[in-house]
C-alpha positions in Angstrom: 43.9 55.5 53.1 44.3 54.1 49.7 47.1 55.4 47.4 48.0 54.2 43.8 51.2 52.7 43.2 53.2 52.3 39.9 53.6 48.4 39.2 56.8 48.1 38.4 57.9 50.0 42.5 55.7 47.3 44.8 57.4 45.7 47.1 57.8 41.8 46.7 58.0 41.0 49.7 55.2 43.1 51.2 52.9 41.0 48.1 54.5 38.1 49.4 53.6 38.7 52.3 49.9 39.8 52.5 48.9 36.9 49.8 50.4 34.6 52.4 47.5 35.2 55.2 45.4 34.3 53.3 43.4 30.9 53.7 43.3 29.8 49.7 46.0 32.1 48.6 45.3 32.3 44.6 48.2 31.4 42.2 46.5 33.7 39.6 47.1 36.2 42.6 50.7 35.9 43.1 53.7 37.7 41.7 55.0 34.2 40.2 51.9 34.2 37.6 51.4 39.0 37.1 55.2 39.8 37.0 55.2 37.5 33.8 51.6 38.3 32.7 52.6 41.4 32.7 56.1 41.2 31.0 54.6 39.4 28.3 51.4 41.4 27.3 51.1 44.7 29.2 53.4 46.1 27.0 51.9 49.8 26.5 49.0 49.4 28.9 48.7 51.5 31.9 49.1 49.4 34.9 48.4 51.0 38.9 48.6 48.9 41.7 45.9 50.2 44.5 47.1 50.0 47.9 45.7 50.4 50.9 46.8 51.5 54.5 44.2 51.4 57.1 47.2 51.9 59.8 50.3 52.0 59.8 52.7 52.0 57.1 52.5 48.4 55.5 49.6 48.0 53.2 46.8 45.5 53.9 45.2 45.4 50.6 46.5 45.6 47.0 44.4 45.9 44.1 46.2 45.0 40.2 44.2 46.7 37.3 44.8 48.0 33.9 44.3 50.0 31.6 40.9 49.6 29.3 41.3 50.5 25.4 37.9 51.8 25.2 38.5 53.3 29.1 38.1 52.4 32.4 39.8 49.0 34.1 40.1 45.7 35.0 42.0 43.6 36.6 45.6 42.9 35.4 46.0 39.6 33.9 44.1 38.1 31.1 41.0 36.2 30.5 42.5 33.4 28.2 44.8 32.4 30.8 43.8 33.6 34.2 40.7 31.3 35.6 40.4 33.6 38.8 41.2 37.3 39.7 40.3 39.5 42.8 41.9 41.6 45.9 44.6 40.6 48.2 43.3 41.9 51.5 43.5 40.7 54.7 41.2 38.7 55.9 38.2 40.1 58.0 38.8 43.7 55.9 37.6 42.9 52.6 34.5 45.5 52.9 36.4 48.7 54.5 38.8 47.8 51.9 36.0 48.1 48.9 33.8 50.6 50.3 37.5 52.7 50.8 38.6 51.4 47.0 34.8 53.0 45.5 35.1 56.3 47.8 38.7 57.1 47.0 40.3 55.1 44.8 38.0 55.2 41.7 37.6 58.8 41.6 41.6 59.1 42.2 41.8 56.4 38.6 39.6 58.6 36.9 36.4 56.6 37.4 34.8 53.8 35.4 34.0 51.7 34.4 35.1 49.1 36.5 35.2 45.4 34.9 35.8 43.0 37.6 35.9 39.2 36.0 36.8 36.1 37.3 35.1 36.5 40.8 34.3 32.8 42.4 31.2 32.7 44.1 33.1 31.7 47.4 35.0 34.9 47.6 34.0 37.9 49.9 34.0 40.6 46.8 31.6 38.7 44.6 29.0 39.4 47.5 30.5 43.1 48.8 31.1 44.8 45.8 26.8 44.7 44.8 25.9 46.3 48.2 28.3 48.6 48.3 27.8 50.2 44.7 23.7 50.1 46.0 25.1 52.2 48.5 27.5 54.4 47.1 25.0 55.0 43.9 26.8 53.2 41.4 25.4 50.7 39.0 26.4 47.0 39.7 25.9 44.0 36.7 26.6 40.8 38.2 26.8 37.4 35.8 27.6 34.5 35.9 30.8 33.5 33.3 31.4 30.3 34.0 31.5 27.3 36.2 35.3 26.2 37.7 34.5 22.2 39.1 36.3 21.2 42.2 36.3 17.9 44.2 36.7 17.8 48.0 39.3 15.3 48.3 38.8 12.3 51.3 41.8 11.0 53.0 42.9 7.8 50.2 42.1 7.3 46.3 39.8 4.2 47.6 38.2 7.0 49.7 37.8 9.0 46.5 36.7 6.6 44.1 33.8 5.4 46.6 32.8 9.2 46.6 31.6 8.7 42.6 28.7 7.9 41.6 28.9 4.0 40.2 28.2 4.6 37.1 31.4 7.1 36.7 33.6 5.0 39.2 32.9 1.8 37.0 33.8 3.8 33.9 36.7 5.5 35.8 38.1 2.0 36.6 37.3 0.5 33.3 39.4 3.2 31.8 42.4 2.9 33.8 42.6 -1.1 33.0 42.2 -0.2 29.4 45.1 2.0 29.5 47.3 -0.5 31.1 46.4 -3.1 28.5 47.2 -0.8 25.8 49.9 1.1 26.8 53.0 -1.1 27.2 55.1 -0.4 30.5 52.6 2.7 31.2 53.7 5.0 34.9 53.0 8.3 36.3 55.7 10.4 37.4 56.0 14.0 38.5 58.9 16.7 37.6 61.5 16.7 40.5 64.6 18.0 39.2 65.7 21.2 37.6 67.1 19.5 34.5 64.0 17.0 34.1 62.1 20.5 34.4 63.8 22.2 31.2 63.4 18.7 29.1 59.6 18.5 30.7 58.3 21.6 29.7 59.4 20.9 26.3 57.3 17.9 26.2 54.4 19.8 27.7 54.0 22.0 25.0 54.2 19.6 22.4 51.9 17.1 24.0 49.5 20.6 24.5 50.1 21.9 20.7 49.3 18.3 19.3 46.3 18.0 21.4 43.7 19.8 19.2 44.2 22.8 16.6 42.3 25.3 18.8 45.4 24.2 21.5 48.5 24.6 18.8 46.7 28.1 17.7 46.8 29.7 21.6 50.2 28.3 22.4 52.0 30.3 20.0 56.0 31.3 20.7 55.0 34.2 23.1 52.4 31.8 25.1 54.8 28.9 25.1 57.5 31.6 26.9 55.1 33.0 29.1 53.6 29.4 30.4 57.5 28.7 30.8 58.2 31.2 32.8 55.5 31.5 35.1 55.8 27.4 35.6 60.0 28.0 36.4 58.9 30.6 39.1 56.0 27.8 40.4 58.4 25.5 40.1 61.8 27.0 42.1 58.7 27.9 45.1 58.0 24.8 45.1 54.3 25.1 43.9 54.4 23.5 40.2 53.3 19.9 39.8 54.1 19.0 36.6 52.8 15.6 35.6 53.2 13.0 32.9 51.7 10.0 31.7 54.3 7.9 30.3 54.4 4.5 28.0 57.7 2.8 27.6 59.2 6.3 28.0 57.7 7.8 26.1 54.9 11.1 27.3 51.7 10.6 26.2 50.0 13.1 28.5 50.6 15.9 30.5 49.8 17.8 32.9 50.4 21.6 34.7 49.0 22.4 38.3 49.6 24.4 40.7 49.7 23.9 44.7 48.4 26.5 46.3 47.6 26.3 50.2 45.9 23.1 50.6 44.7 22.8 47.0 46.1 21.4 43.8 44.7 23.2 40.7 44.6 22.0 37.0 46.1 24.5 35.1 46.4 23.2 31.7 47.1 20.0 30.0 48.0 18.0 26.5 47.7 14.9 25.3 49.1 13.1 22.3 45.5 12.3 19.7 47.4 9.2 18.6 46.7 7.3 21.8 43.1 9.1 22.2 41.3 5.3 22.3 43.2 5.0 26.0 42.2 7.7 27.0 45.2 8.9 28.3 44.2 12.1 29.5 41.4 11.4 31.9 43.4 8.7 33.2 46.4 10.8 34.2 44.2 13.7 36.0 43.0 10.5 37.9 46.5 9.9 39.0 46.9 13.6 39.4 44.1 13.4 42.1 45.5 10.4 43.4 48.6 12.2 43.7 47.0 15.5 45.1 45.4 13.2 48.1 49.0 11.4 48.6 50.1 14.6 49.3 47.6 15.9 51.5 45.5 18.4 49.6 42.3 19.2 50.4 40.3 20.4 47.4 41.5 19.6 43.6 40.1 22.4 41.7 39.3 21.4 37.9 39.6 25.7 37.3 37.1 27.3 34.3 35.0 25.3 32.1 32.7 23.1 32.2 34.4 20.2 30.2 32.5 16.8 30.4 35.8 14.8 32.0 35.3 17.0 35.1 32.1 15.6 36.1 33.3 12.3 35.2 35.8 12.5 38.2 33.2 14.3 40.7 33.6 17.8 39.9 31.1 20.0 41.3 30.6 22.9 40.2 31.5 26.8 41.8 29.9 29.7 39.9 32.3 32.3 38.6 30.9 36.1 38.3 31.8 39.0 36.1 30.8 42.2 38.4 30.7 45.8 36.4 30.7 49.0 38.1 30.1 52.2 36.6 28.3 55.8 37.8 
């Protein structure tokens, strides 16, 4: 059975709960990163939440769209700052959960169309939703948006490094020397305390703002307040890794992930231009991953775009799909 719920009456702890079984469980997914989302930018939109209840009284799959201007809906969340959206649903019932979503739950919104973005190629729905529209009679556009690089991370840094290709692990090395030679007293260090949290996000946004003008245009006021809140939720779950690159105490680079299940993903990150020749921003995402593996993740994921620095440290690349339904 599906039913559609108003956003603002779902249950926390059933959302909680059913993002927590699964096996990558998505920030992007999660009530720490929609509740502000939405608090931020969905003001006037129409919001639903579809839920559905194959038995029982506790849902087993929850669906967050939005309203379209022009009609229609999408997922809730934003394009500029989410890298992936989708379903929660349990695993194993991703297609009854679809096929029940196309037969009951679109009519019930009104129909299409249906814009689904932000689909990675190594989720169910990607594959599902096509077959099922064939199906049902409804058209189906696939395409491809973008690439989001990920490195599967060995068990040490040495580990890591030898998984480069030499070229990019001599460069990789040459780098981080350089950077020690011309950055006096030069350390990592990630955000442990609430007060080094209020002080750090501070510096973040600077460091992101001075990084390039495209950067100090998208972080305006209501950005900056959004990225803060969504990293003070991260950060009191215990998820946010907040990390700088720091000479003689001063931050030089910086940068916001997320751990997520056995993954560390790079959200976002700033540097300051006047150090650009030390490339102090490739070298801290080294120490991020360095960090990640320390820590015992898995998979560092690199998230949207196809920035040259990814490849440099082994990213490979993970298609991500925009899907369209309409009748």
């Amino acid at each position: 059975m599906i039913r559609l719920i108003e956003f603002e009456k779902i249950s926390f702890e059933v959302w909680d709960a059913l993002l927590a079984r699964l096996s990558s469980p998505s920030p992007f997914l999660s009530r720490l990163f929609l509740v502000p989302w939405c608090l931020a930018f969905c003001s006037g939109q129409s919001v639903r939440v579809v839920a559905w209840f194959p038995s029982g009284d506790t849902p087993e799959g929850l669906l967050f769209l939005r309203r379209l201007d022009y009609g229609g809906w999408t997922f809730l969340g934003g394009e500029n700052v989410t890298d992936y959206f989708d379903a929660i649903v349990t695993p194993g019932g991703e297609e009854a959960f679809w096929r029940e979503f196309l037969e009951e739950g679109l009519p019930a919104l009104g129909g299409g169309p249906l814009l689904l973005p932000g689909l990675a190629e190594d989720t169910p729905s990607h594959v599902i939703l096509p077959r099922l529209c064939e199906e049902a009679g409804l058209s189906c556009l696939v395409e491809e948006m973008d690439q989001a690089p990920y490195v599967s991370l060995p068990g040490s840094f040495e580990d890591y490094l030898a998984l480069l290709g030499q070229k990019e692990r001599h460069e990789l090395r040459r780098k981080m020397r350089r950077a020690a030679e011309q950055l006096p007293g030069l350390s990592f260090r990630l955000t442990m305390t609430e007060g080094e949290f209020m002080l750090d996000m501070r510096s973040f946004i600077d460091l992101h703002r001075k990084s390039a003008p495209g950067k100090e245009k998208f972080m305006d006021d209501q950005m900056a307040a959004f990225f803060h809140e969504v990293a003070s939720g991260f950060f009191r779950a215990g998820m946010l890794r907040l990390a700088f690159l720091s000479s003689e105490g001063e931050d030089i680079a910086a940068a916001l992930q997320f751990r997520a299940g056995r993954s560390v993903l790079l959200y976002n990150s700033g540097y300051d231009p006047r150090r650009r020749s030390a490339n102090p921003g490739l070298v801290l995402i080294a120490r991020c991953i360095e960090s990640a593996i320390e820590e015992g993740a898995v998979e560092y994921d690199f998230l949207r775009g196809t920035e040259r620095y990814k490849y440099d440290l082994g990213g490979r690349d993970r298609a991500v799909r925009r899907v369209t339904v309409a009748s």
